[in-house]
C-alpha positions, 0 to 999 in steps of 0.5 A: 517851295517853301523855306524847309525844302530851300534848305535841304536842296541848297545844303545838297548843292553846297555839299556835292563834293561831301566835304561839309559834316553835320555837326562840324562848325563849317556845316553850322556856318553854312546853314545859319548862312543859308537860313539868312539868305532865304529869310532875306531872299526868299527860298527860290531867288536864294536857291538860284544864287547859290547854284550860280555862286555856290564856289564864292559861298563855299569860300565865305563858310571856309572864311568865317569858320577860320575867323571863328576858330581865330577868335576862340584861339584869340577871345581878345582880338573882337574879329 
């Protein structure tokens, strides 16, 4: 499997319940996410860690995307 095809399966995975949009910044969030871990990873060992832990990464996308909306409210605080 090669990176391309990882991605599409695991943001099929992530997104079973359709709550992430194309074009939002959580959506953004979870694919730059998703292109590290393959690059880090590789696309197999990335796709089984997702389908084990896909709640706890959910959770992370959700974090980050309120620690960005955070800082674009707050430019000062350097979250």
């Amino acid at each position: 499997m090669n990176k391309f095809q990882a991605m599409a399966r695991i943001m099929a995975i992530l997104n079973e319940d359709g709550l992430l949009k194309p074009g939002t910044d959580e959506y953004k969030i979870a694919r730059k996410m998703i292109s590290e871990k393959i690059d880090r990873l590789g696309p197999d060992t990335a796709l089984a860690q997702v389908e084990k832990w896909r709640g706890h990464i959910l959770d992370q996308i959700k974090m980050m995307d309120r620690l960005k909306a955070l800082e674009n409210q707050f430019p000062f605080l350097h979250l």
